[in-house]
LOMAR-970074 format. One record per residue: residue in one letter; x, y, z of N, C-alpha, C in turn. Coordinates in steps of 0.001 Angstrom, whole numbers, padded with zeros to 6 digits, always signed. Example, Ala and Ser with C-alpha at 12.3 -4.5 7.8 and 13.67 -1.06 7.14 Angstrom:
<sites>
A+013190-005690+007800+012300-004500+007800+013200-003300+007800
S+012850-002250+007080+013670-001060+007140+012900+000030+007870
</sites>
This chain:
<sites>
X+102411-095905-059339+102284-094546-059802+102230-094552-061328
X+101404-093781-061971+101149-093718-063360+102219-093096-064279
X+102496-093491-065677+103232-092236-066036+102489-090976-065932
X+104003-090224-065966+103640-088999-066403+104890-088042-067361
X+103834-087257-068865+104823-087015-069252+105708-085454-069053
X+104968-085111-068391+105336-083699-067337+106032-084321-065675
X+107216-084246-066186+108319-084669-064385+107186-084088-063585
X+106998-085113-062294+106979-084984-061328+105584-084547-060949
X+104269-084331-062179+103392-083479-062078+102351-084551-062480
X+101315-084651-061380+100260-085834-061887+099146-084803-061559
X+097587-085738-062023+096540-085275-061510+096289-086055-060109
X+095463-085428-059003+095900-086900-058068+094333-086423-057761
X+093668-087358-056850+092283-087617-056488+092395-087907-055132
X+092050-087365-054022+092019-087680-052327+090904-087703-051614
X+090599-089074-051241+089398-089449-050718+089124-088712-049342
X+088495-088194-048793+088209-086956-047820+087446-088387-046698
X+087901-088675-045064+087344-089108-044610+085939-089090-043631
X+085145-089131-044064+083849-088455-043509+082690-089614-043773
X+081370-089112-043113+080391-090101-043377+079404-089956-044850
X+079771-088638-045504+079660-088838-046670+079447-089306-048365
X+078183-090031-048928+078506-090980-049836+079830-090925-050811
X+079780-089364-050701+081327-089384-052035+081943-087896-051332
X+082944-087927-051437+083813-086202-050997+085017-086670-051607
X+085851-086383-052885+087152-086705-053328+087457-085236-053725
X+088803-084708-053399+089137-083487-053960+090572-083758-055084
X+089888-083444-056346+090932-083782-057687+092075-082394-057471
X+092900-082532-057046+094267-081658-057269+095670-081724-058014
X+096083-080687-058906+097346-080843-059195+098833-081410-058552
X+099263-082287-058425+100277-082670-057746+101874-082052-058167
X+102219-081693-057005+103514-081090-057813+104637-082067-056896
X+105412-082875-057064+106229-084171-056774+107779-082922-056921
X+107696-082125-057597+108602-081727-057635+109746-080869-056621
X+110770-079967-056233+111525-079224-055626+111371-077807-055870
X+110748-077541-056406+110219-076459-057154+108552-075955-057418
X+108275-074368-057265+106930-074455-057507+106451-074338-058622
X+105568-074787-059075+105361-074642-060771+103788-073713-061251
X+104002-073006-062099+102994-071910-062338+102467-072791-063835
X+101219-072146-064145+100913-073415-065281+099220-072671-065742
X+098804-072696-066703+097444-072789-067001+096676-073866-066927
X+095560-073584-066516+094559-074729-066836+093565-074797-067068
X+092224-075611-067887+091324-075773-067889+090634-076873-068059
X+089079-077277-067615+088420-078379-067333+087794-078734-067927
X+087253-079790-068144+085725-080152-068767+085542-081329-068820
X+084243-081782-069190+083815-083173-069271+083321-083578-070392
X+083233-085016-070515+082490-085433-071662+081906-086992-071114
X+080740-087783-071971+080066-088531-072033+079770-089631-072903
X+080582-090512-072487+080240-091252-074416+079830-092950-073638
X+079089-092751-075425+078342-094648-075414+078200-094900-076579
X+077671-095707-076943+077587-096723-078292+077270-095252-079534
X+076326-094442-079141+076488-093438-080457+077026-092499-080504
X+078124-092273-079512+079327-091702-079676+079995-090274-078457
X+080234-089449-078715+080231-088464-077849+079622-087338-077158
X+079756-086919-075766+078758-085692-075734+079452-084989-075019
X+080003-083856-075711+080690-082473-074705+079330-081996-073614
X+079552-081746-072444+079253-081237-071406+080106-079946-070879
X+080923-079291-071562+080966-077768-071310+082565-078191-070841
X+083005-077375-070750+084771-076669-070173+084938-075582-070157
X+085762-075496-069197+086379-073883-068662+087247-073472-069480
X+087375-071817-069229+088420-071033-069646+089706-071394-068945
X+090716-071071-069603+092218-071175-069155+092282-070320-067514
X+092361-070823-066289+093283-069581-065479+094593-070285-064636
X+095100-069413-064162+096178-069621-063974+096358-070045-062277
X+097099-070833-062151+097436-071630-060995+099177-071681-060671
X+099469-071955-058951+100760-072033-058911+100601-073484-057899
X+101312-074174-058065+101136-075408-057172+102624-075222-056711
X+102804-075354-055227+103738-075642-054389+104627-076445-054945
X+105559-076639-054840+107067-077674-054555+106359-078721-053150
X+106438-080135-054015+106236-081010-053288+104699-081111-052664
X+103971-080495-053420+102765-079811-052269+101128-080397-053696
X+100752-080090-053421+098826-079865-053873+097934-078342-054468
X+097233-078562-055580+096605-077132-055603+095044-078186-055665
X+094454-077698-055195+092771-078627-055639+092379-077278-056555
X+091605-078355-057518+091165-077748-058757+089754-078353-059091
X+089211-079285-058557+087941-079419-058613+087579-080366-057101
X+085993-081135-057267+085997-081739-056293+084321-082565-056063
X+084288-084078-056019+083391-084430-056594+082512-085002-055530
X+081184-084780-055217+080090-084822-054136+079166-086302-054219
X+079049-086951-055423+077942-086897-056413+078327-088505-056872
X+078034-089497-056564+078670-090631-057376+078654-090689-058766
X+077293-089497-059861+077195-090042-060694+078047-088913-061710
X+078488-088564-060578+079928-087426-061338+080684-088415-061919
X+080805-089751-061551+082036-090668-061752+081464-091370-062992
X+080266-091237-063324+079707-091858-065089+080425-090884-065851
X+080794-089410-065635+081076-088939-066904+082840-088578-066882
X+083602-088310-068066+084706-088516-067639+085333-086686-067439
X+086059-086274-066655+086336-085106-066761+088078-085141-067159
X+088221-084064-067839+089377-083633-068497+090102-082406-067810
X+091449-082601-067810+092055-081400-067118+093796-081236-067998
X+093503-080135-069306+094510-079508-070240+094928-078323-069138
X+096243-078554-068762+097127-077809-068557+098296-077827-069402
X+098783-076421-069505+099772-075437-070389+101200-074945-069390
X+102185-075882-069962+103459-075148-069354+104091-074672-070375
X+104408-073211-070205+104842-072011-071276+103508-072778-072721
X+104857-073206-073800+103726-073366-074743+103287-074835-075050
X+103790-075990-074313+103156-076765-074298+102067-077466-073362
X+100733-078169-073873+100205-078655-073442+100144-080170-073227
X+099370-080559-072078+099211-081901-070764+097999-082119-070744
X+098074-083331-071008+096330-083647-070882+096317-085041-069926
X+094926-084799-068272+095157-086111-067631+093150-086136-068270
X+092808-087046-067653+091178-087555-067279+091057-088405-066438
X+089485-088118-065631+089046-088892-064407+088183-089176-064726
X+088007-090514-064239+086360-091148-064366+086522-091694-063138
X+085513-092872-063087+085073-094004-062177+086012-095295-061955
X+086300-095026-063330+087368-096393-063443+088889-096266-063091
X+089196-094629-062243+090183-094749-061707+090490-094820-060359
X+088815-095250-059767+089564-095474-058314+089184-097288-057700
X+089675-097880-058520+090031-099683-057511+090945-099240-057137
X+090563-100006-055811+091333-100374-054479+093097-100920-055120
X+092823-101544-056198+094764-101841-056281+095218-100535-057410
X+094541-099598-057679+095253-098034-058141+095027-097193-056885
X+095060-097567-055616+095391-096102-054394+096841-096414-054134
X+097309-095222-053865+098894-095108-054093+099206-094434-053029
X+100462-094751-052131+101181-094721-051195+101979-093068-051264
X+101169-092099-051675+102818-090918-051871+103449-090101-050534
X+104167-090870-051107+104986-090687-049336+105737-088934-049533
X+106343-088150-050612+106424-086996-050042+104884-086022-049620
X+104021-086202-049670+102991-085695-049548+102317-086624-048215
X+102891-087395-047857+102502-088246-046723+100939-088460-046628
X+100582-089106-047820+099018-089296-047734+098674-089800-048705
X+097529-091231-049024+097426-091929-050314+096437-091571-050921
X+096560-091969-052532+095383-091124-052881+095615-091842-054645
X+094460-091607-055296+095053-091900-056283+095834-091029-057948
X+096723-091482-058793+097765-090692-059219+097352-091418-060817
X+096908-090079-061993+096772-089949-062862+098294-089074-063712
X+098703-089864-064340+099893-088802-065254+099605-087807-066343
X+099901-087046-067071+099993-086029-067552+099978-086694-069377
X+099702-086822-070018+100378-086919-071326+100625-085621-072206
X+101657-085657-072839+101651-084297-073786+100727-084397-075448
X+100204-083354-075342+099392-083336-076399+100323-082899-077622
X+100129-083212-079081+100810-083279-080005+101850-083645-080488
X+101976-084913-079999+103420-085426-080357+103170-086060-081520
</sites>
């Protein structure tokens, strides 16, 4: 399991079983005893040797993720969704959490066992922005 610097709160990724080339649904994980209310917003970006390329992000809205439970917040069809990396800034009260997904977070030795959620999947942590 990855850090995370928000207790108990990862980004997590769940491979959907179907005949499908790609179906993963990216959801907020809440590990916690408690439900947690939170802002959030998305976006992606693109980079290579000459440097960066914003591809757009969302406005802030607001989400409540269960105690112990899942909110899905995006969800990817598309293998070549996994070339670009997406970003997900969430806001508890006034600080902000920043995770990202690409391609390079799903090998077979990063799928993770989470047993209160009884289902594996893989687990991105939170970092706090501005320290």
């Amino acid at each position: 399991m990855d850090h995370t610097d928000l207790p108990n709160v990862f980004l997590g990724a769940f491979e959907n079983e179907n005949s499908r080339e790609l179906d993963i649904d990216i959801c907020i994980v809440n590990l916690g005893d408690e439900p947690l209310t939170l802002g959030m917003c998305s976006g992606s970006f693109a980079g290579d040797m000459d440097g960066l390329m914003e591809l757009g992000h969302s406005r802030y809205r607001q989400i409540v993720v269960p105690a112990r439970g899942t909110t899905k917040v995006d969800h990817f069809s598309d293998e070549g969704e996994l070339d670009f990396t997406t970003f997900y800034n969430i806001r508890v009260g006034s600080v902000q959490y920043l995770a990202e997904i690409n391609g390079w977070n799903f090998g077979k030795d990063k799928l993770a066992d989470i047993a209160p959620l009884q289902r594996s999947g893989y687990l991105v942590g939170f970092g706090r922005v501005g320290r």
